[in-house]
MIDOSE-1310 file (N, C-alpha, C; in nm, 2 decimals, decimal comma, always signed):
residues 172
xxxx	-1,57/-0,69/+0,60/-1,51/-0,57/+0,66/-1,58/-0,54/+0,79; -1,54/-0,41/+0,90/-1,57/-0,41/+1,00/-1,66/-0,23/+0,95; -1,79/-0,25/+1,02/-1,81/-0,13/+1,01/-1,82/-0,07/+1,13; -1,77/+0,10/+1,11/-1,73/+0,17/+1,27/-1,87/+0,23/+1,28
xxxx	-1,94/+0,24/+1,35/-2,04/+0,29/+1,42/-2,05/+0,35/+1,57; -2,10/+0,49/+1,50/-2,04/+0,57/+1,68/-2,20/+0,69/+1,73; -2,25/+0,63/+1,77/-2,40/+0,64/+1,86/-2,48/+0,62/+1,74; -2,49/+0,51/+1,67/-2,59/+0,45/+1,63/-2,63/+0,49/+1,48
xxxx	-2,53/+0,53/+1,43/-2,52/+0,60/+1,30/-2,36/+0,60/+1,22; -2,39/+0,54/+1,11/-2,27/+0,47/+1,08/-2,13/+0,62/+1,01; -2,07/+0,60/+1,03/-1,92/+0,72/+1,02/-1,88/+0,72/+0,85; -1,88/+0,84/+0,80/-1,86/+0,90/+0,70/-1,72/+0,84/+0,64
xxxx	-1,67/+0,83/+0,53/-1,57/+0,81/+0,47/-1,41/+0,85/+0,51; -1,42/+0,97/+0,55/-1,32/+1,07/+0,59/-1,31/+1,03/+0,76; -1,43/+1,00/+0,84/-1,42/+0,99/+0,98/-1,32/+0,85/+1,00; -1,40/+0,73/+0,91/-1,30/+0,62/+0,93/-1,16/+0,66/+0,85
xxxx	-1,11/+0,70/+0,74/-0,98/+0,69/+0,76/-0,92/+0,74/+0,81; -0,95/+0,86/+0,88/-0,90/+0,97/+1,00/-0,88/+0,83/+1,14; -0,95/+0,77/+1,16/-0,95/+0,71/+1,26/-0,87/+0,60/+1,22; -0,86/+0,53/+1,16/-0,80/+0,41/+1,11/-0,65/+0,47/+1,10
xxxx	-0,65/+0,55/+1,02/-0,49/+0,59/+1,03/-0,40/+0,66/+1,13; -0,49/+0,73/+1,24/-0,46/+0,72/+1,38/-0,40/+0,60/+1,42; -0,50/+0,48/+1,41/-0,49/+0,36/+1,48/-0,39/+0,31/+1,42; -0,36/+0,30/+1,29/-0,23/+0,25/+1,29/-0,09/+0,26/+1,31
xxxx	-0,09/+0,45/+1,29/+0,00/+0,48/+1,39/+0,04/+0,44/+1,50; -0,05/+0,46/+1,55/-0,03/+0,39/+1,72/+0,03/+0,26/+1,73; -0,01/+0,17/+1,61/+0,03/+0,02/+1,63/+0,15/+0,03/+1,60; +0,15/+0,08/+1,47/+0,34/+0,10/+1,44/+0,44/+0,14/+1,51
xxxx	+0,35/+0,28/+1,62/+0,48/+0,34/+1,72/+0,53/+0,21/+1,79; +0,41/+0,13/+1,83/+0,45/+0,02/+1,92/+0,55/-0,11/+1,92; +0,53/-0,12/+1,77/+0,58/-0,19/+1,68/+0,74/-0,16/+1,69; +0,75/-0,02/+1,65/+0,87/+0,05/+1,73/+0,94/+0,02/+1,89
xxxx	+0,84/+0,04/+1,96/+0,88/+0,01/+2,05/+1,00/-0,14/+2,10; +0,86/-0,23/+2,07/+0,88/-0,36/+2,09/+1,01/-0,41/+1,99; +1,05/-0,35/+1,90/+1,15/-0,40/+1,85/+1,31/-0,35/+1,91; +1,26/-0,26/+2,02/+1,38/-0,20/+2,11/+1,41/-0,33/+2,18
xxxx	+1,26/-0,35/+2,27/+1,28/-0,47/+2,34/+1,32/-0,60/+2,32; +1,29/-0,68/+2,14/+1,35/-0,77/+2,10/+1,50/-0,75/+2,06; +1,58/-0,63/+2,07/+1,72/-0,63/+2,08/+1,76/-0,65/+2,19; +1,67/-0,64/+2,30/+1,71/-0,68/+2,47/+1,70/-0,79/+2,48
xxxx	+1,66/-0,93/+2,38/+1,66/-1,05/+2,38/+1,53/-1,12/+2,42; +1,39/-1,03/+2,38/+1,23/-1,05/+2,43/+1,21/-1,04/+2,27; +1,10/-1,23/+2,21/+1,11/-1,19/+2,11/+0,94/-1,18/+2,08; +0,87/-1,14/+1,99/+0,75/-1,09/+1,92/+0,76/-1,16/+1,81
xxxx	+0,63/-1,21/+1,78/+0,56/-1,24/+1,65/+0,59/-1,11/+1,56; +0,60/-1,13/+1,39/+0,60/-0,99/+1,30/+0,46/-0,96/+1,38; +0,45/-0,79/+1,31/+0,31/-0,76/+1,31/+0,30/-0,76/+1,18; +0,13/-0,76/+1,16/+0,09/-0,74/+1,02/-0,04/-0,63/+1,06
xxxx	-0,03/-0,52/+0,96/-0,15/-0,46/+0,92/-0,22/-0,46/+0,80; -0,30/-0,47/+0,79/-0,37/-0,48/+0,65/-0,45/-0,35/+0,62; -0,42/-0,26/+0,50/-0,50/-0,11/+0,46/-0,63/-0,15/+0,31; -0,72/-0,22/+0,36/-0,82/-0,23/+0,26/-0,85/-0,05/+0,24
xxxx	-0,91/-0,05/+0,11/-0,94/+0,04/+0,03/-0,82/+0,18/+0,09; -0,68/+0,16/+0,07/-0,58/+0,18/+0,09/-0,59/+0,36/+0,04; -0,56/+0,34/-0,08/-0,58/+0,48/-0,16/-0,69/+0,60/-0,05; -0,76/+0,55/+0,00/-0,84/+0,63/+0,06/-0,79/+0,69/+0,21
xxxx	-0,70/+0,58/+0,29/-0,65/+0,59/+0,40/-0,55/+0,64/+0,36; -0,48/+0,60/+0,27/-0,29/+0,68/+0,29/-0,30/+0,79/+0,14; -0,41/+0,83/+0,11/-0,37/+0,95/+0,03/-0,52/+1,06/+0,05; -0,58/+1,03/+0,17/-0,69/+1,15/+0,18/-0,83/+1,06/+0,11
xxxx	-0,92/+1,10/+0,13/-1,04/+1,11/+0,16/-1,10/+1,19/+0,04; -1,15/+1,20/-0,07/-1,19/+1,32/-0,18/-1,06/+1,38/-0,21; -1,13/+1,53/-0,27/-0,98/+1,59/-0,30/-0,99/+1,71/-0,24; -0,89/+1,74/-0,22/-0,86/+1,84/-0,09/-0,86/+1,98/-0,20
xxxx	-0,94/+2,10/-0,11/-0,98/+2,22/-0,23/-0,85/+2,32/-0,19; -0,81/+2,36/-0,04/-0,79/+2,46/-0,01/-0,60/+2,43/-0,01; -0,50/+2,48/-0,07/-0,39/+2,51/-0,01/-0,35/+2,43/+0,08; -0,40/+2,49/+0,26/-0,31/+2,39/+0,36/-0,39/+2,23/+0,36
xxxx	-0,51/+2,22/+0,32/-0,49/+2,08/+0,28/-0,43/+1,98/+0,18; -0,41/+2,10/+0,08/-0,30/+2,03/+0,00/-0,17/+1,98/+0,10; -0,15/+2,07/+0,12/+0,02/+2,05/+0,17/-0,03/+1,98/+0,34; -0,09/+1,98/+0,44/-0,11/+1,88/+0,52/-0,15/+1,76/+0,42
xxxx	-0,22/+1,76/+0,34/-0,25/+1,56/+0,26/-0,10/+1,55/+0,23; +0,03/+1,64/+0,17/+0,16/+1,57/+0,10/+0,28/+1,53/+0,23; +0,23/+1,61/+0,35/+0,31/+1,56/+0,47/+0,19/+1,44/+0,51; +0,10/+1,43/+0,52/+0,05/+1,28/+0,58/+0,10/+1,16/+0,49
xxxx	+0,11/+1,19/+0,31/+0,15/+1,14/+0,27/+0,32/+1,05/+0,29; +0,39/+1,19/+0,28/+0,51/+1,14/+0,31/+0,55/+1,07/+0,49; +0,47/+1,09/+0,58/+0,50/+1,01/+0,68/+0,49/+0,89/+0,68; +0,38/+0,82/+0,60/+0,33/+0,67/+0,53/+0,41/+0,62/+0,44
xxxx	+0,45/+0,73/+0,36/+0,57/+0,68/+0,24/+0,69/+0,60/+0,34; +0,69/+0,70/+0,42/+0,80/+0,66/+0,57/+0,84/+0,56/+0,63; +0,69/+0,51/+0,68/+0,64/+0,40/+0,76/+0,67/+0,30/+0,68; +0,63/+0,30/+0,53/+0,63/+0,16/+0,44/+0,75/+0,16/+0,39
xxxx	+0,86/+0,24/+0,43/+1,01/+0,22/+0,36/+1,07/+0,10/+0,52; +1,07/+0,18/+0,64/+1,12/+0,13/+0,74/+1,07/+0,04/+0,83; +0,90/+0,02/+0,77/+0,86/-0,11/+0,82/+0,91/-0,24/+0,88; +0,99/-0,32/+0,74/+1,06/-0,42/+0,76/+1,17/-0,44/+0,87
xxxx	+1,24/-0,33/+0,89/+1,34/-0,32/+0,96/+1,26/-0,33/+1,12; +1,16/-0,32/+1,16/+1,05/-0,32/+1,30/+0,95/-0,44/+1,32; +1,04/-0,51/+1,21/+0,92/-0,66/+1,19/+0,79/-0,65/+1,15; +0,74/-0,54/+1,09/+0,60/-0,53/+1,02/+0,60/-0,54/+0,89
xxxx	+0,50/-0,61/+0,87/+0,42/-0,64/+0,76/+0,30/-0,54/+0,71; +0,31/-0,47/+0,59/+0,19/-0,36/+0,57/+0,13/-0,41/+0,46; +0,02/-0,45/+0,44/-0,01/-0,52/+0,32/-0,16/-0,40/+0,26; -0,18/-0,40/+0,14/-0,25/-0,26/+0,08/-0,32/-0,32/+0,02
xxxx	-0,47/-0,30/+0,02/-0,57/-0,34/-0,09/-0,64/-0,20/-0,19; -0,56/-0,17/-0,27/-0,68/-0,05/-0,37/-0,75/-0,07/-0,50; -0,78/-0,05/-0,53/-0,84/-0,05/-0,65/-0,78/+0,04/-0,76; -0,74/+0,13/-0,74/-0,68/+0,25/-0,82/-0,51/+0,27/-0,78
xxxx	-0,42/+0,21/-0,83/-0,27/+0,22/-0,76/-0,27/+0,38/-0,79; -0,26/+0,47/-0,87/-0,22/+0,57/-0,93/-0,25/+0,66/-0,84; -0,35/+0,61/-0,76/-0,42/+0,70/-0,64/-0,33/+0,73/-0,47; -0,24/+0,59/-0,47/-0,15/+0,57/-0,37/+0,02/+0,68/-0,39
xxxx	+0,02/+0,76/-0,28/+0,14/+0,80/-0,25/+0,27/+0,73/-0,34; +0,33/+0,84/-0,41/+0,42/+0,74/-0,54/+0,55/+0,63/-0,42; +0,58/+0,71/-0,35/+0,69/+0,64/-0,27/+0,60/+0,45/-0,18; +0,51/+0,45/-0,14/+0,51/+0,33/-0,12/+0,46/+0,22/-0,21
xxxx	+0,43/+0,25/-0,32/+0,45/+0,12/-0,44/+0,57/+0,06/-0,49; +0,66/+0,15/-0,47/+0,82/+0,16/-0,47/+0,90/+0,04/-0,33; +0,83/+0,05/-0,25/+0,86/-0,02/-0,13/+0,81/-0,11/-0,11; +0,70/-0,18/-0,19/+0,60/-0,34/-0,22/+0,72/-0,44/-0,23
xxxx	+0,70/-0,51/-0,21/+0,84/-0,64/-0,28/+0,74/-0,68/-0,39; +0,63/-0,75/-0,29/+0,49/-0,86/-0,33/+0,41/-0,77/-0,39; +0,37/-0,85/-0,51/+0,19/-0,75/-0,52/+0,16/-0,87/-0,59; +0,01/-0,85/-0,60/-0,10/-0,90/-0,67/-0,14/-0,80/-0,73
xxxx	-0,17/-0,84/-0,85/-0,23/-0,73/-0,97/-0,36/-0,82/-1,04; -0,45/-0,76/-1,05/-0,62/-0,81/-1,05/-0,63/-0,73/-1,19; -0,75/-0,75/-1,29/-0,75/-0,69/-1,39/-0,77/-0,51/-1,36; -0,66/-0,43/-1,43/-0,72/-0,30/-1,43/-0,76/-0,23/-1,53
xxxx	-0,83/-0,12/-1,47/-0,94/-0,04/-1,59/-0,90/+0,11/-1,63; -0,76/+0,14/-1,53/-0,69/+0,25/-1,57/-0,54/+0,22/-1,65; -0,55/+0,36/-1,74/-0,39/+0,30/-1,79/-0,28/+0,37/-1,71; -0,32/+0,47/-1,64/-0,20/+0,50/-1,52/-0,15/+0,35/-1,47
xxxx	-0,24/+0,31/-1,42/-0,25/+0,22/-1,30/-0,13/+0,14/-1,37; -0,18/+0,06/-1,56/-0,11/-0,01/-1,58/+0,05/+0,04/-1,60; +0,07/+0,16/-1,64/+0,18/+0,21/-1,64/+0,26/+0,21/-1,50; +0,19/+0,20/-1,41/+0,23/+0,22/-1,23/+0,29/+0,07/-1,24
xxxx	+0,20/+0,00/-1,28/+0,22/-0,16/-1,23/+0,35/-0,22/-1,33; +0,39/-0,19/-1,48/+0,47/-0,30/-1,56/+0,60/-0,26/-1,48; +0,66/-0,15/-1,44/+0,77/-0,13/-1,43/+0,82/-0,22/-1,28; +0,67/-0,23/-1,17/+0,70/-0,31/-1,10/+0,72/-0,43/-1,13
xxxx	+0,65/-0,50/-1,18/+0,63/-0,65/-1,23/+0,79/-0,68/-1,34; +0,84/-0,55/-1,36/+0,98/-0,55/-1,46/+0,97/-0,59/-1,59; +0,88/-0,56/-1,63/+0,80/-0,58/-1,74/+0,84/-0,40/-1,83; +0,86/-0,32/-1,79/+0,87/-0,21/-1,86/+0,96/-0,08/-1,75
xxxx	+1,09/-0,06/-1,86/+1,15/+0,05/-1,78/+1,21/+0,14/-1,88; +1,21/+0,26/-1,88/+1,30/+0,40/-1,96/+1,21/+0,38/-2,13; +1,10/+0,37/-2,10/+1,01/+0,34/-2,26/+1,01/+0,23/-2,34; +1,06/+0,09/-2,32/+1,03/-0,02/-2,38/+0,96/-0,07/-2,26
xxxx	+0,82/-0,09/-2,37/+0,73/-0,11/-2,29/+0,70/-0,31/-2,37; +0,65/-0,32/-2,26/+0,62/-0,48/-2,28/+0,44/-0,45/-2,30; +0,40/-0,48/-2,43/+0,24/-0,46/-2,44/+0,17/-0,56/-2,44; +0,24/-0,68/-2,42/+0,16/-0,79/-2,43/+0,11/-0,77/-2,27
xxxx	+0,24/-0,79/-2,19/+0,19/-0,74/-2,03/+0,06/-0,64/-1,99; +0,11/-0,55/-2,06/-0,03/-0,44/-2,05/-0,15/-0,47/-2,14; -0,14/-0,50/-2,18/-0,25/-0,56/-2,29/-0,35/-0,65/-2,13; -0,25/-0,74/-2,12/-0,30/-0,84/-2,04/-0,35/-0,81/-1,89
xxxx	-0,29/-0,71/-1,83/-0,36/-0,65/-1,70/-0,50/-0,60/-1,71; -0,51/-0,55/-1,83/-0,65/-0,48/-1,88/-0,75/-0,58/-1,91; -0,71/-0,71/-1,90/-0,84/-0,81/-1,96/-0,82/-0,95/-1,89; -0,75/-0,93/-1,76/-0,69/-1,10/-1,68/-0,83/-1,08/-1,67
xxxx	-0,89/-1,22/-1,70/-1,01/-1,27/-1,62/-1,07/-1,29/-1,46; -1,18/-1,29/-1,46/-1,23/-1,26/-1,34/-1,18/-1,43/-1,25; -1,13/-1,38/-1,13/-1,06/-1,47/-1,02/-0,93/-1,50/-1,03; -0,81/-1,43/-1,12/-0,69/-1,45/-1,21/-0,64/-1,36/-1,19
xxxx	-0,44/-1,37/-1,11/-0,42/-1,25/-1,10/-0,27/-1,26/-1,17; -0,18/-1,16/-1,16/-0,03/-1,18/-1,16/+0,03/-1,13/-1,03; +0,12/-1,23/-0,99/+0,20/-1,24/-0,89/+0,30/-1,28/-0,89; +0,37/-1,13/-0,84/+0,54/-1,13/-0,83/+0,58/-1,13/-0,67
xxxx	+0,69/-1,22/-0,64/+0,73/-1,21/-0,49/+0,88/-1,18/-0,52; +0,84/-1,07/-0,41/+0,98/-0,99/-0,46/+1,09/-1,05/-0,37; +1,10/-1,16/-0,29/+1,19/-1,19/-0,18/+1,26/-1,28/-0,22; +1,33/-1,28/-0,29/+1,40/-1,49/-0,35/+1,55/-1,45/-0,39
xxxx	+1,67/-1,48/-0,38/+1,75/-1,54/-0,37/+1,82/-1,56/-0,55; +1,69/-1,59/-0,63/+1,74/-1,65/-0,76/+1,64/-1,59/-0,81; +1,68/-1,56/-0,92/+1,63/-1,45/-0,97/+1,51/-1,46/-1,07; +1,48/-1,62/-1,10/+1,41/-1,70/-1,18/+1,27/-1,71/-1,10
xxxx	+1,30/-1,68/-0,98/+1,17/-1,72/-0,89/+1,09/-1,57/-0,90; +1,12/-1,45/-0,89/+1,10/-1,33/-0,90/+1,03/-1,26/-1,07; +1,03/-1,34/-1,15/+0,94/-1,36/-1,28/+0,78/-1,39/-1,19; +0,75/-1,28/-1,25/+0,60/-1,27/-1,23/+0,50/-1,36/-1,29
């Protein structure tokens, strides 16, 4: 990873995601932009961004004590929810690394095609994750699936690609 350092003393938790999620705004506005100009017949590589420790950048920093930080963290929220629905359509790629899904804004797990799922240690999380993987919907739950999230071995993941054509390829 890259650490930010700004006069010689390294930036608090809240400083970098404040900054990071600035910065990717800006890449995305651009992203916007440039997809004006590829309908004028000028074409671009996708962009791709990548949100390691995700949960922390797109849902706040600790927990917010007072009122208007509640409700400014559910409008930062829902602007990201935003970004990750209409992405595709601007040629971007947003790819999310967390550790905790249950901690991510509910509208952009909804908007994943792809995931990788690594062993987890919460049962939110696994509840978050079977109905993606289509493993569980409206309370028939698949428990071997969940069983199995909670104890995949270390280097071992499940992976579903949500983009295929035939519907066989889309089994996780």
């Amino acid at each position: 990873g890259v650490t930010v350092v700004e006069g010689g003393a390294e930036m608090d938790e809240f400083a970098k995601a404040a900054l990071f999620s600035l910065l990717a705004a800006v890449i995305y506005g651009d992203a916007v932009v440039r997809r004006r100009e590829t309908l004028a017949g000028v074409h671009f590589p996708p962009l791709q961004i990548f949100f390691e420790e995700a949960n922390k950048v797109l849902s706040g920093v600790g927990s917010s004590s007072s009122d208007s930080e509640k409700k400014s963290g559910s409008v930062v929220s829902a602007i990201w929810e935003s970004m990750w629905r209409d992405a595709r359509k601007y040629d971007i790629f947003l790819h999310l690394m967390a550790q905790t899904v249950s901690q991510l804004p509910s509208g952009i797990l909804a908007s994943c095609a792809n995931v990788f799922v690594f062993q987890t240690k919460n049962s939110q999380d696994r509840d978050l994750i079977l109905p993606h993987l289509g493993k569980s919907e409206k309370g028939i739950v698949n428990t071997e699936y969940k069983r199995y999230l909670a104890r995949i071995p270390k280097t071992f993941s499940i992976v579903k690609l949500g983009y295929s054509m035939d519907v066989l390829d889309l089994e996780p």
